[in-house]
C-alpha positions as CSV (number, residue, x, y, z in Angstrom):
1,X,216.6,193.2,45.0
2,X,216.5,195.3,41.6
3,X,217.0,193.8,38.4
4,X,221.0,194.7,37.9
5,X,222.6,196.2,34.8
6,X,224.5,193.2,33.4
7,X,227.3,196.2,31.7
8,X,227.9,197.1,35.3
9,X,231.5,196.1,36.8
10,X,231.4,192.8,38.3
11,X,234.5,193.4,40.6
12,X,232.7,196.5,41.9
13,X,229.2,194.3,42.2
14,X,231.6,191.6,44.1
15,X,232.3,194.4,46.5
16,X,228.9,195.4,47.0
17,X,228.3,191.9,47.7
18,X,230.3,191.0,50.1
19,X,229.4,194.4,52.2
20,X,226.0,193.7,52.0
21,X,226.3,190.2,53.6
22,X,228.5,191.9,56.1
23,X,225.4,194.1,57.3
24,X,222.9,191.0,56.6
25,X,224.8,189.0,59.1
26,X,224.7,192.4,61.4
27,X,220.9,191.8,61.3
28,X,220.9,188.1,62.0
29,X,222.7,188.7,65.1
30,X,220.3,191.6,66.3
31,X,222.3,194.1,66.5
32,X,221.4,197.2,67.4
33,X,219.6,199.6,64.9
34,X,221.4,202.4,65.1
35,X,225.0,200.2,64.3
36,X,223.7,198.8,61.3
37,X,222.5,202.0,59.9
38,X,226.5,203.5,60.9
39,X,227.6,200.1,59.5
40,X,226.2,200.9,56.1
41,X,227.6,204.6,55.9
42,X,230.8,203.8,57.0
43,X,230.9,200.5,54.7
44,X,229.6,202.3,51.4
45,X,232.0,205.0,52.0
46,X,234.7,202.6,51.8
47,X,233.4,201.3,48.6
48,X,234.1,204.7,47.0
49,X,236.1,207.2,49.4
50,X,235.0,210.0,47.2
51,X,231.2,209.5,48.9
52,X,229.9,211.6,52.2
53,X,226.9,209.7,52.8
54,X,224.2,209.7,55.5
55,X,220.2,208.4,56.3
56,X,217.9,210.3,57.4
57,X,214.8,209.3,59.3
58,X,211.3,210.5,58.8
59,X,208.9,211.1,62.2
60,X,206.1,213.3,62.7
61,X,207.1,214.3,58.8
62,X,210.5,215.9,60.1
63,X,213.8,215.0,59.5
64,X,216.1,213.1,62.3
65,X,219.1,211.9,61.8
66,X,219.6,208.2,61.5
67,X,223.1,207.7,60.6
68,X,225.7,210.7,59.4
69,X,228.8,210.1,61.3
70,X,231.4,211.4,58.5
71,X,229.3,214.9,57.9
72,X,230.1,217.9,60.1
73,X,227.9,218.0,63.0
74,X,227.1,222.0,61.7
75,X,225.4,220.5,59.2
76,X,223.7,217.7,61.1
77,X,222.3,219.9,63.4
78,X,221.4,222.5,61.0
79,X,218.7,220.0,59.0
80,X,217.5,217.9,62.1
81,X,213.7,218.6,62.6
82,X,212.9,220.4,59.4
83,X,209.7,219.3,58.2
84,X,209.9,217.9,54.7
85,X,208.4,219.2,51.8
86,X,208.9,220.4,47.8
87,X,212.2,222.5,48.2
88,X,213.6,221.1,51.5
89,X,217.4,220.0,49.8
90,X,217.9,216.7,48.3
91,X,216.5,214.7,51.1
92,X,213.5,216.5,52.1
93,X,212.0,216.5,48.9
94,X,213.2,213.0,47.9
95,X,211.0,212.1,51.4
96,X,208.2,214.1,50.2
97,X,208.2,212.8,46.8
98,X,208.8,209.7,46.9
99,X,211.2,210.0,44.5
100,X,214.8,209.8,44.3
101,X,216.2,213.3,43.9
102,X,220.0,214.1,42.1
103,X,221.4,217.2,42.4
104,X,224.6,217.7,41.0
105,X,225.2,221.4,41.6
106,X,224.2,222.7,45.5
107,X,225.0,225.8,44.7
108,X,222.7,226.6,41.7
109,X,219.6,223.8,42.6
110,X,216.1,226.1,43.7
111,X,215.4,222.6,45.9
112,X,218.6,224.0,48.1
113,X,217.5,227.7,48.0
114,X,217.3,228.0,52.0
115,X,219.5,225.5,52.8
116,X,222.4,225.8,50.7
117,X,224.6,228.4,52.7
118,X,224.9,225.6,55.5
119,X,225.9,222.7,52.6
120,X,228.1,225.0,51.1
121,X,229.8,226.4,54.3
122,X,230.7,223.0,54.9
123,X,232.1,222.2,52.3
124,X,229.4,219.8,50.4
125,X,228.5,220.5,46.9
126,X,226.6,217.6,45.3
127,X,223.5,215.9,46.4
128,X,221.6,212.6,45.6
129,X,218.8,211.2,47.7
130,X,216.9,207.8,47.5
131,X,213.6,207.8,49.3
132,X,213.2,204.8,51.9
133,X,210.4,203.0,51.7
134,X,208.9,199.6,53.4
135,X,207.0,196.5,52.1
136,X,204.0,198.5,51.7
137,X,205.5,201.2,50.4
138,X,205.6,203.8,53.1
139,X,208.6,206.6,53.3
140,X,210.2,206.0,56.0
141,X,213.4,207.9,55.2
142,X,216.3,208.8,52.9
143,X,219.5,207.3,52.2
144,X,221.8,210.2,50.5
145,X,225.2,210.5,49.0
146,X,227.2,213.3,49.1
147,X,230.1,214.7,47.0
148,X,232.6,218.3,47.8
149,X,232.7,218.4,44.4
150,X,229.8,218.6,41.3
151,X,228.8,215.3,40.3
152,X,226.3,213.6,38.7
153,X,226.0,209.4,39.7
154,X,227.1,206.8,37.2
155,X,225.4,203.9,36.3
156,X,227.3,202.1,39.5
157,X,226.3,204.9,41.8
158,X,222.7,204.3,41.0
159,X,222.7,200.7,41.6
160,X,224.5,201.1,45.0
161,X,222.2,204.2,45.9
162,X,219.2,201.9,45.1
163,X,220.2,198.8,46.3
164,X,221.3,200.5,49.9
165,X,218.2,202.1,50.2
166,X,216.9,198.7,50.1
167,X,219.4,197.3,52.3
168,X,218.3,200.4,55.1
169,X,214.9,199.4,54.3
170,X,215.4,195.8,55.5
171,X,217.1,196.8,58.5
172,X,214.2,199.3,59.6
173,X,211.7,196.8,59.3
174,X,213.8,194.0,61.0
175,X,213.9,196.7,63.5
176,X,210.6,197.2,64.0
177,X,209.6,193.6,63.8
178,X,212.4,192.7,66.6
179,X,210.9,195.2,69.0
180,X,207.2,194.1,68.7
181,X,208.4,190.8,69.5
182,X,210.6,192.0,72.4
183,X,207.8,193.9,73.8
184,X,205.2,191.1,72.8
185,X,207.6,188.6,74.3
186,X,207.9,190.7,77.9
187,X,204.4,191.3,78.1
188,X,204.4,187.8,77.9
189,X,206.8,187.4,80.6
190,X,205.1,189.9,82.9
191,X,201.9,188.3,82.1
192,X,202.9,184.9,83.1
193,X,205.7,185.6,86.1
194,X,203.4,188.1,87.8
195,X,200.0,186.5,87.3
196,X,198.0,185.7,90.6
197,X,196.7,182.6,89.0
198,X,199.1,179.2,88.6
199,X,200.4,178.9,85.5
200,X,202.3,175.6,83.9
201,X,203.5,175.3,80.2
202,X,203.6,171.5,79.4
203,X,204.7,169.4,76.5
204,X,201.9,167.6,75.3
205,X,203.3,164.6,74.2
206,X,205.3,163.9,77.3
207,X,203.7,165.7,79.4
208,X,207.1,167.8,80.5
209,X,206.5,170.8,82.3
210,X,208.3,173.2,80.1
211,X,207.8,176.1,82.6
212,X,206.0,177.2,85.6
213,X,205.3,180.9,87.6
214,X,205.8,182.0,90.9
215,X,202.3,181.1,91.6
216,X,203.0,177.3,90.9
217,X,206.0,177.2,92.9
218,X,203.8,178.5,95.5
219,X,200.8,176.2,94.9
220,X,202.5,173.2,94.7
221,X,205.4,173.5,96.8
222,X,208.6,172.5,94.9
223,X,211.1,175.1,93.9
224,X,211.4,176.4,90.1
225,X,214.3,174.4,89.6
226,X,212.7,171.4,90.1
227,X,209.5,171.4,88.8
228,X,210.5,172.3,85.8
229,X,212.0,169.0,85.6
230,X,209.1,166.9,86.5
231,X,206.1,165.6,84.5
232,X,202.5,166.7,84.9
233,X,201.6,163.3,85.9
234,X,203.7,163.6,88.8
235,X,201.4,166.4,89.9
236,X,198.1,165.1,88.5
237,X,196.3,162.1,90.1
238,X,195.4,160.4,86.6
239,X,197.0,157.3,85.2
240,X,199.1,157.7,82.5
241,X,196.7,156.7,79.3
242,X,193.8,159.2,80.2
243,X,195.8,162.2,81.4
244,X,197.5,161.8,77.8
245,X,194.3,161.2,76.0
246,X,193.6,164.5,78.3
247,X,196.3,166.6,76.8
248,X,196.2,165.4,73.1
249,X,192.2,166.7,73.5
250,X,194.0,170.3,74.1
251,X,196.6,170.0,71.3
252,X,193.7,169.5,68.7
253,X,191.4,172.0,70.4
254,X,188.3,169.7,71.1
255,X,188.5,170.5,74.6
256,X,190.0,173.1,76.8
257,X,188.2,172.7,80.8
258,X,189.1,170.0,82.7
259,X,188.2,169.4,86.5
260,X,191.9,166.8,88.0
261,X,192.8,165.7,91.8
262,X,196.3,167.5,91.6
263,X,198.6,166.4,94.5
264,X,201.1,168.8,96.6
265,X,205.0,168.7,97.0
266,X,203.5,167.7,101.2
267,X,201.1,165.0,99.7
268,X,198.3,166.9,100.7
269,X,195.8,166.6,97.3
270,X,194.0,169.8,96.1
271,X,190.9,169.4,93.4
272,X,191.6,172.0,90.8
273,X,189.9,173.0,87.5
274,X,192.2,173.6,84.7
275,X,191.9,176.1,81.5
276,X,193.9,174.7,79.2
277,X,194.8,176.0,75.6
278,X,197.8,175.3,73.0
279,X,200.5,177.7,72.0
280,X,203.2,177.7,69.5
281,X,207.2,178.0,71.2
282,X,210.1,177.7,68.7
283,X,208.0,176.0,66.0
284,X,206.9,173.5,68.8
285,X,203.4,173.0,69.9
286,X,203.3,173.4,74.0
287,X,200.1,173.8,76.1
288,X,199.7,176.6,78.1
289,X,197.3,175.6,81.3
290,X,195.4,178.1,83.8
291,X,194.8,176.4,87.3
292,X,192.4,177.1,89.7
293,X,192.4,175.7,92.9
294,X,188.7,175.2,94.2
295,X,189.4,172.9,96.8
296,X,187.1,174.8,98.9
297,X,184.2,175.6,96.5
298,X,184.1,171.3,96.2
299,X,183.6,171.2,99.8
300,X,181.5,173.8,99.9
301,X,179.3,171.9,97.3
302,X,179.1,169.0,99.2
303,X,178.1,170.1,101.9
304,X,175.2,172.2,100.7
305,X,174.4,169.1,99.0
306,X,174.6,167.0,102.1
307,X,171.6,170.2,103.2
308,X,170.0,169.7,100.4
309,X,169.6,166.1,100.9
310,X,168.3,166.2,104.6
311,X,166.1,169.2,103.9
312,X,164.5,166.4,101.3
313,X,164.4,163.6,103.5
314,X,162.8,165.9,106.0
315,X,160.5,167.4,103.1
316,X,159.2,164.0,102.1
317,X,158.4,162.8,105.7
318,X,156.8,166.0,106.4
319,X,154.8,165.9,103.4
320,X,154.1,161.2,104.2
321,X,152.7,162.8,107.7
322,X,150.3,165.7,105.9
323,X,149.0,163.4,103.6
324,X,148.5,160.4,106.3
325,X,146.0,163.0,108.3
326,X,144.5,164.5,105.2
327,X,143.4,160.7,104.3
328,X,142.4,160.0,108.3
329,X,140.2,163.3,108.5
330,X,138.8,162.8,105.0
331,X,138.2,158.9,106.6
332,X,136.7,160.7,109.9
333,X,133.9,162.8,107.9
334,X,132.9,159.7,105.6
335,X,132.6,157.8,108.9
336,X,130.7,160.6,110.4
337,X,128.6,160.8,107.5
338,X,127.3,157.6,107.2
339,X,126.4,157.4,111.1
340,X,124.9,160.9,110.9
341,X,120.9,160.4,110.0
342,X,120.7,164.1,109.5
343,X,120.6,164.3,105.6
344,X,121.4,168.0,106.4
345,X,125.1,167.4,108.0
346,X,125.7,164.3,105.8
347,X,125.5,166.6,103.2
348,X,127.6,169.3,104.8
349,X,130.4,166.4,105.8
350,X,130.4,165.2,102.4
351,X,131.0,168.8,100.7
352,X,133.7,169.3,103.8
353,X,135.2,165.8,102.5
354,X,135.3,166.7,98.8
355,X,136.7,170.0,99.4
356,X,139.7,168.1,101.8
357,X,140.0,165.4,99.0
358,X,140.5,168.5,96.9
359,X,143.8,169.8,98.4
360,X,144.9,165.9,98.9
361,X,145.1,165.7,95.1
362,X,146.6,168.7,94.8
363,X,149.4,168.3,97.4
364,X,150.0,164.9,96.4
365,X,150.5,165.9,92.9
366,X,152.5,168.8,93.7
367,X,155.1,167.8,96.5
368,X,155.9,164.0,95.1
369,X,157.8,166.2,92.4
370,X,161.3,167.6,92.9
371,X,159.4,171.3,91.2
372,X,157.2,171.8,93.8
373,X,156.4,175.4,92.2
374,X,154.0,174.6,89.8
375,X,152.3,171.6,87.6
376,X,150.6,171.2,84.6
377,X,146.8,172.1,84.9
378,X,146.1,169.2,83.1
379,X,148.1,166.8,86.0
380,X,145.7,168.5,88.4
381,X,142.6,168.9,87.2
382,X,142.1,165.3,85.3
383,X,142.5,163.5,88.3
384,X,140.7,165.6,90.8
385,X,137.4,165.7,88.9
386,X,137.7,161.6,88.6
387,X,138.1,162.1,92.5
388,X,134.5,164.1,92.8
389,X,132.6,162.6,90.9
390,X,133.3,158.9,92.5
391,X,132.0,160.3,95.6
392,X,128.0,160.0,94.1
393,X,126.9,156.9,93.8
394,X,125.1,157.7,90.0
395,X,126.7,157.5,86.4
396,X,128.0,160.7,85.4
397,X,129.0,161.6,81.8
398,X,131.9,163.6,82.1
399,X,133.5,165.9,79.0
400,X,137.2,166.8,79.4
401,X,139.3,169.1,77.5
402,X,142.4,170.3,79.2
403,X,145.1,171.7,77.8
404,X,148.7,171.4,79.4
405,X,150.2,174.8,80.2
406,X,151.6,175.5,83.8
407,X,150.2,177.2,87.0
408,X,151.5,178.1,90.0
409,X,150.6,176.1,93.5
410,X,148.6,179.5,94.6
411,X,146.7,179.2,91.1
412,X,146.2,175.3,91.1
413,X,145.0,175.5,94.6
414,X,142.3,178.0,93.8
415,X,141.1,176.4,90.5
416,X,140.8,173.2,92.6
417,X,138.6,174.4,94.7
418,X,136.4,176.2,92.5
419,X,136.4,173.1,90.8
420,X,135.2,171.7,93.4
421,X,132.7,173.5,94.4
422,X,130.7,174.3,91.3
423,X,131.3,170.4,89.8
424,X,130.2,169.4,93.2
425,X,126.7,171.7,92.5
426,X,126.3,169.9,89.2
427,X,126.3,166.6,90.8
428,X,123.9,167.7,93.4
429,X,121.4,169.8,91.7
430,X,121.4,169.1,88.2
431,X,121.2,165.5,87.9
432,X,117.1,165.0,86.4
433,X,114.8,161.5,85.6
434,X,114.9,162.3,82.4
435,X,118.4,162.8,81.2
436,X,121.8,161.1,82.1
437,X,123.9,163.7,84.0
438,X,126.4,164.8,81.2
439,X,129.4,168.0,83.0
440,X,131.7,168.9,80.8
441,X,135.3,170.9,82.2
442,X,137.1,172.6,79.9
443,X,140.3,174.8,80.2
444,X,142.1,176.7,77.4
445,X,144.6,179.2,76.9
446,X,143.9,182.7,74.8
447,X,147.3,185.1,75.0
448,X,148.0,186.1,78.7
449,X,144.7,184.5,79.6
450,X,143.3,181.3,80.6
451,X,139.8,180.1,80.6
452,X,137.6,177.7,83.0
453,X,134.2,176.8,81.5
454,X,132.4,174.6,84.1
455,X,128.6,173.3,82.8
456,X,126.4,170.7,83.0
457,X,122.8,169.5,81.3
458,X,120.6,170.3,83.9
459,X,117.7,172.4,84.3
460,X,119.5,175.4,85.3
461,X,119.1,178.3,87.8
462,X,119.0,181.8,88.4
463,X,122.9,182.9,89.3
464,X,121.2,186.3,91.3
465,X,118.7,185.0,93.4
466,X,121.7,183.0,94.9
467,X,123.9,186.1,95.2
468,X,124.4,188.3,98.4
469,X,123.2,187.2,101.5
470,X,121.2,184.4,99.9
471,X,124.5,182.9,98.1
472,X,125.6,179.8,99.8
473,X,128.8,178.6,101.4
474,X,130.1,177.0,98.1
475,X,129.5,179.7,95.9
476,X,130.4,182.8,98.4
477,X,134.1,180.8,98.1
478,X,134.0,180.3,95.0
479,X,133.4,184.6,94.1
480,X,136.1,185.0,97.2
481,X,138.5,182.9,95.2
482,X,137.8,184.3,91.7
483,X,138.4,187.7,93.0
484,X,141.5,186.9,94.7
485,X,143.1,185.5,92.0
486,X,141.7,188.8,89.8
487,X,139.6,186.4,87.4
488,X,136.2,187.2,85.8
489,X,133.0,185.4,86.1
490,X,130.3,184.8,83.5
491,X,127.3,182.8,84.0
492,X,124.1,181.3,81.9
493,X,121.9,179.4,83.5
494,X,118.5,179.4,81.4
495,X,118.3,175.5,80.2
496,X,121.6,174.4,81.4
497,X,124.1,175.6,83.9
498,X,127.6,177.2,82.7
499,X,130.0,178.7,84.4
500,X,133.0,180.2,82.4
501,X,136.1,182.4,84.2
502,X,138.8,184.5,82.8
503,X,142.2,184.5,84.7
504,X,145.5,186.0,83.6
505,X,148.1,183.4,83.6
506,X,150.4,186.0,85.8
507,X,149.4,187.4,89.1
């Protein structure tokens, strides 16, 4: 409210006052718009009987009519849907202003020039206009007063031309704030009536249900009207501490999922998982709680992890039985070679055996692991050349440096047997009187590349002259292998023997 002249008639301000409550109390009771806005008219009118006085409306920047019931309907249809502007009477300059506007004399004002044969053909000879505005200052409209006579406002008739612009103001914007809240409120509704999901609104503390949709009523099998009188707990298979510890957890928003054992109106119990956030109803804190049955997702789950767990057991006696015949035929060719007095096929049993103790290390380091997709190379390759090299009955110095990044089965089973095969050539051919055997393995990662360097201190040999048709066994799988796993070989074997390979990680 305006800062009121203190010379202005306090019987007259005493009337003001009293209307004004009279409209206030029109608000508080929600009435509807458009019989406050008459309300005011008629009710300054009776404040001065002299007065003709109307509001106008502004959309789309053209006048409507908001409230007029005392001026001729001539008039009223004459001015609704002129667009405002500079010289558009009292009230659509006033909206296009901003400004209040006070014409005393219709007849002889330029801002009535093409609108004054209506006004005065009706009888209405005196204008003044108050612009309308909201909180943020926005024109929303005018409030005007009308004489059928020339007059010019007194001190009063400013004040109440001011003060009920305000008062229209108030009563816009309660307006406007009561419909979003209607239409806010029955989205709401619709939201919550006509969702699919099941829906309860509970009371924290108590754990009341405040409310529940169709979908409930459905779910759980009571009617509306009475399970809107029972407590969560009677649905929820909790005791009574936790499932309040539960809801307290919402109310301060440190949790919001929850997975309960609710129970049926038929006693038949469903497991449900439950979305659960707080709202604010009447100034009091509720929870508002999605639930979704997934009864038969649980089962589901339990079942494939009753699979899961006899494809394991099945897995792991599969995988006792392999490795039980990889020891008895890697048992078989020792025997055999040990009887045999060829040197010739001792030495071919005990390559066969080293390359079967090979994948024995390998599959026994891959499948006693739940990730039976890959391993560390390290985990592999440590062990396995710890393996070959106690099949020769000599001391071997052995050098290793591998590092720990992960390869695939495919990968780890090629490596091993290159491995294999080129360590098993160092044992065999480099070993010399006059130096201790000393192999080094090393494996190393460069970028999307890994390297294998393989070498020993022996005398060395000629890589070419074992090539082609004169290559043996060992080393034709070991190019066949190298190739198929797209790697690159290099080899120098002047004074000492070194094989080094390039693989990408990926293939």
């Amino acid at each position: 409210m305006k800062v009121r002249n203190r010379n202005l008639d306090p019987e007259r301000i005493a009337d003001f006052e009293s209307f004004r409550s009279g409209i206030l109390e029109l608000m508080v009771k929600n009435s509807p718009l458009q019989n406050v806005l008459n309300e005011i008219v008629l009710g300054i009118q009776t404040l001065n009987q002299a007065m003709i006085c109307s509001i106008i409306l502004i959309q789309d920047s053209k006048i409507k009519i908001g409230a007029a019931p005392t001026l001729p309907k001539e008039y009223n249809d004459a001015i609704e849907g002129v667009s405002i502007g500079p010289e558009v009477g009292s009230c659509g300059t006033a909206a296009y202003t901003g400004k209040r506007v006070i014409v005393s004399d219709i007849d002889k004002s330029p801002l009535w020039r093409n609108y004054k044969e209506i006004a005065l053909k009706v009888g209405l000879l005196s204008c003044w206009s108050e612009p309308i505005r909201t909180h943020d200052e926005l024109v929303v409209g005018t409030f005007a007063i009308y004489h059928r006579e020339i007059a010019s406002p007194s001190e009063f008739d400013i004040f109440i031309i001011s003060e009920t612009a305000d008062l229209v103001s108030i009563a816009i914007e309660k307006s406007i704030t009561s419909s979003k809240l209607t239409e806010s409120e029955s989205r709401f509704r619709d939201f919550f009536e006509k969702n699919s999901s099941v829906i309860l609104i509970i009371e924290p503390s108590t754990g009341n249900i405040i409310n529940a949709n169709e979908s409930a009523v459905s779910f759980y099998g009571y009617p509306h009207d009475t399970i809107i009188q029972m407590n969560i707990e009677d649905i929820n298979v909790m005791n009574h501490d936790d499932s309040k510890t539960e809801r307290m957890l919402v109310l301060n928003e440190n949790k919001s999922f929850f997975t309960f054992t609710h129970k049926l109106a038929n006693g038949e119990t469903k497991q449900v998982e439950v979305y659960s956030t707080p709202i604010e109803s009447n100034s009091r804190p509720l929870l508002f709680s999605i639930i979704h049955d997934v009864t038969e997702r649980k089962i589901a789950e339990e079942k494939v992890n009753a699979l899961l767990s006899e494809k394991e057991m099945i897995l792991h006696e599969v995988h006792h039985r392999i490795k039980n015949n990889m020891t008895i035929l890697n048992n078989l060719l020792q025997l055999q070679a040990s009887s045999n007095e060829n040197e010739e096929v001792r030495n071919c049993l005990k390559e066969a055996t080293s390359r079967i103790k090979t994948m024995s290390v390998l599959y026994d380091k891959l499948y006693t692991r739940k990730d039976a997709n890959g391993l560390q190379i390290n985990e592999y390759l440590e062990p396995l050349a710890k393996e070959i090299i106690s099949i020769f009955p000599y001391p071997v110095h052995l050098n290793l440096s591998i590092s720990d990044f992960k390869l695939t089965s495919d990968q780890l089973r090629a490596i091993g047997i290159i491995t294999n095969e080129l360590l098993t050539n160092s044992l065999k051919y480099s070993r010399n009187a006059e130096n201790k055997l000393e192999i080094q393995i090393k494996v190393w990662q460069e970028k999307d590349y890994f390297y294998l360097l393989i070498s020993d201190n022996g005398n060395g040999f000629n890589f070419e002259l074992a090539n082609a048709e004169n290559q043996g066994f060992g080393l034709s799988l070991v190019t066949m292998l190298i190739k198929q796993i797209h790697g690159d070989l290099s080899f120098n074997g002047d004074n000492r023997t070194e094989y080094k390979i390039k693989f990408p990680i990926q293939i």
